[in-house]
N, C-alpha and C positions, 0 to 999 in steps of 0.2 A: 817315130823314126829311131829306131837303134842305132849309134853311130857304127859300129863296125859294119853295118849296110852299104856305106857310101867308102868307106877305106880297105882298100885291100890289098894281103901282104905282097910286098915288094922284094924280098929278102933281106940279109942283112946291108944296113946304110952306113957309109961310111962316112957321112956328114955331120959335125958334130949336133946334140940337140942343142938347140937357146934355154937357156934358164929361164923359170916363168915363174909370177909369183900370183897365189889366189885369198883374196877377200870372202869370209868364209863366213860361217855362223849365223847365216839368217836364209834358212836354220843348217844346222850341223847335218842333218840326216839328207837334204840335197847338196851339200858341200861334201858331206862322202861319196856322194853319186857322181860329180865332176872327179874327185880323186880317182876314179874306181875306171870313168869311164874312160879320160885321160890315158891313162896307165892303160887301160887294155889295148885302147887303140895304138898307141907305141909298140907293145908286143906285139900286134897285127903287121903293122910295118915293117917293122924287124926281122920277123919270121923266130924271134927268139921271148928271154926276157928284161930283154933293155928295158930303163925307166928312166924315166927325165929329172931334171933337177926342176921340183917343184917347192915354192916356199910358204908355206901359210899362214896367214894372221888370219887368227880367228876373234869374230865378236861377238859379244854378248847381245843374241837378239832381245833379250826381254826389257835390256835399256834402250833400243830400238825403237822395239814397239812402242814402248812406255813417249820418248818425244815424239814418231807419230802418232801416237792419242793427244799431244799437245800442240801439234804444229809444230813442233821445234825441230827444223830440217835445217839449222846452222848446226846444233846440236851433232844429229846426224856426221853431217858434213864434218864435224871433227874429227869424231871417233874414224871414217875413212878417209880422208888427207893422211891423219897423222899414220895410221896400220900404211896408206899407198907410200907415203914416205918411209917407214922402216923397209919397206920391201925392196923399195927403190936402191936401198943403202946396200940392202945385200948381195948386189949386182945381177938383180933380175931384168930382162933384156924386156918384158911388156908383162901386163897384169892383165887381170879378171874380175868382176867383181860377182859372186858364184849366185847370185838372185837379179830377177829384174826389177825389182820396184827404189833399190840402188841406183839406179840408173837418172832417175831423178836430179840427182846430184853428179849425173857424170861430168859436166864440163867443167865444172869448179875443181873437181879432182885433177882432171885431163890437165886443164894451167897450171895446175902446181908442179908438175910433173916433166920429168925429163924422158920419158920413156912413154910405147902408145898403150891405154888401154883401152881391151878390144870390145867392142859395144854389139851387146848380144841381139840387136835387133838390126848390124849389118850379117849376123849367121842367120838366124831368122830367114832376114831378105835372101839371101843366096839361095837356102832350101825352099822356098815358095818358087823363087826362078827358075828353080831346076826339076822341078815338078809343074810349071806352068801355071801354077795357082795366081789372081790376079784380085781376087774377092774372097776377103778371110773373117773369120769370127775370131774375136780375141777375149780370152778370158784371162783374169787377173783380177790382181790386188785392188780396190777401189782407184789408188793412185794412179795404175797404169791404165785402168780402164775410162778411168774419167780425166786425165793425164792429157797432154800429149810429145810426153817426153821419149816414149816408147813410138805410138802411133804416128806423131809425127814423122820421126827417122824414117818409122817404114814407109810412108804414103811419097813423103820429099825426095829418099834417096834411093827407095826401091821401088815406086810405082806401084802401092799395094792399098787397096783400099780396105778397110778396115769398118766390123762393124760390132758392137757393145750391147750387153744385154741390157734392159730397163731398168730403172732406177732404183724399182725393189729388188730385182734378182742381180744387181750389182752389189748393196746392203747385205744381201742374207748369202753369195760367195767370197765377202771381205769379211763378214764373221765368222764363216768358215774355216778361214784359211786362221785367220788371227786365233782363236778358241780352239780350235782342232786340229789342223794340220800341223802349225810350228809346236803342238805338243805329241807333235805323235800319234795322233788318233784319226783314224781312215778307217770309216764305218760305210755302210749303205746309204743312208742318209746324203754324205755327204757326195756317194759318186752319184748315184741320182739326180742332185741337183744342176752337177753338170753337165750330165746326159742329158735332162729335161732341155740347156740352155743349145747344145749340141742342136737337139731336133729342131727348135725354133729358127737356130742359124740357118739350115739347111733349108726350112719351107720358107726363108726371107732372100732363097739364094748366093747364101755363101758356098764356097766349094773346098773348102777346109776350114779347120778351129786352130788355133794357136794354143797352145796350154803355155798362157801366160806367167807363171806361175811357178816357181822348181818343183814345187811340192805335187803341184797337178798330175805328174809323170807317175809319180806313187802312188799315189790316188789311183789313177785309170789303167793303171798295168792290167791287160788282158777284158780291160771290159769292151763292150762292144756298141760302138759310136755309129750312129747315124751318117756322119761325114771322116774324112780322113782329120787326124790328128796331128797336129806340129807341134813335137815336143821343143821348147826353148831350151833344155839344157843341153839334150841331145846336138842342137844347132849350132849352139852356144863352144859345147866341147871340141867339135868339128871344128870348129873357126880358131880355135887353140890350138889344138895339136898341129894344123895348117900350120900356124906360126913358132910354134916350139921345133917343127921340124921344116924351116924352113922355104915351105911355099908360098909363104906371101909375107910381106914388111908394111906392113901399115906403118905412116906418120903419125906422130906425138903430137 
């Protein structure tokens, strides 16, 4: 899904934008993708080059990774409290955090917090409702796929059932993504893999895939999928810009 699919220009707005702040760095290369797509989608609105006041902390994914390889998701949980409260301070009106497997630790954040952050598996749930999807394959990080921090939200608050690939080809797209994508490296191998997971979902009757994942969007640009594709960041961004320009107020 490309976001400017679903947004179209309006002319110039005379409504001021919200200030919004994004949680970034895991990894930088999908957290340019939220800047980039963000920012377009305002220009689209506008019908000019307006930009929004965006603020970013960014984090060092590879201290990330390193306490998920150990379990240590208070760890985690530090490093984003502390980046959600500076942001908080600098009078950002709601937040983001630009990956899903963050999310994990969304509620511990959410309580610390005087402002809402927007949880990318209710954009998600909207783009499945609005294309009718009701039975989806979801690809990700071992966490969200074996999780149900992500899965939950969708099945509880958007009626979406959800289904995961096997125990080894969960393994071998969580090394994937860990060894290759958050370095940069988008080979054949790697879209293959997902392709292969793609055709399975489809002959177990799913009717879309979820690209779990920020990085999955890069990965699969232009390739050709068995089932339709639900990019999460693309969802994700949609459900921002919604709230930087004012169509919907989610509570803190």
């Amino acid at each position: 899904m490309k976001l400017g699919s679903t947004i179209q220009p309006q002319g110039v707005q005379t409504t001021s934008l919200r200030k919004f702040g994004l949680i970034g760095g895991t990894s930088w290369r999908s957290t340019l993708s939220f800047y980039e797509a963000i920012n377009d989608a305002i220009n689209l609105r506008h019908g000019n080059n307006t930009n929004p006041r965006l603020n970013l902390a960014s984090l060092d994914q590879a201290s990330i990774h390193a306490a998920q390889k150990r379990g240590d998701w208070e760890a985690i949980l530090e490093l984003f409290e502390a980046a959600a409260l500076e942001l908080q301070s600098t009078g950002v009106e709601g937040l983001a955090f630009c990956a899903n497997t963050p999310h994990k630790i969304y509620d511990a954040v959410q309580s610390a917090l005087r402002i809402p952050v927007l949880h990318i598996a209710d954009g998600i749930g909207r783009e499945c409702a609005r294309r009718e999807f009701r039975h989806i394959g979801w690809l990700g990080t071992r966490f969200s796929m074996e999780e149900d921090f992500l899965l939950g939200r969708l099945r509880h608050r958007h009626g979406l059932k959800a289904s995961v690939p096997s125990e080894a080809a969960r393994q071998a797209i969580h090394r994937c993504v860990v060894e290759k994508l958050s370095m940069g490296h988008f080979d054949d191998d790697s879209r293959n893999l997902l392709l292969d997971q793609v055709r399975q979902f489809a002959e177990s009757g799913a009717e879309a895939v979820v690209l779990g994942c920020t990085e999955f969007p890069l990965l699969m640009d232009g390739g050709a999928a068995a089932l339709p594709l639900i990019d999460s960041l693309a969802c994700h961004c949609e459900q921002i810009v919604r709230f930087i320009a004012g169509d919907e107020s989610p509570e803190a």
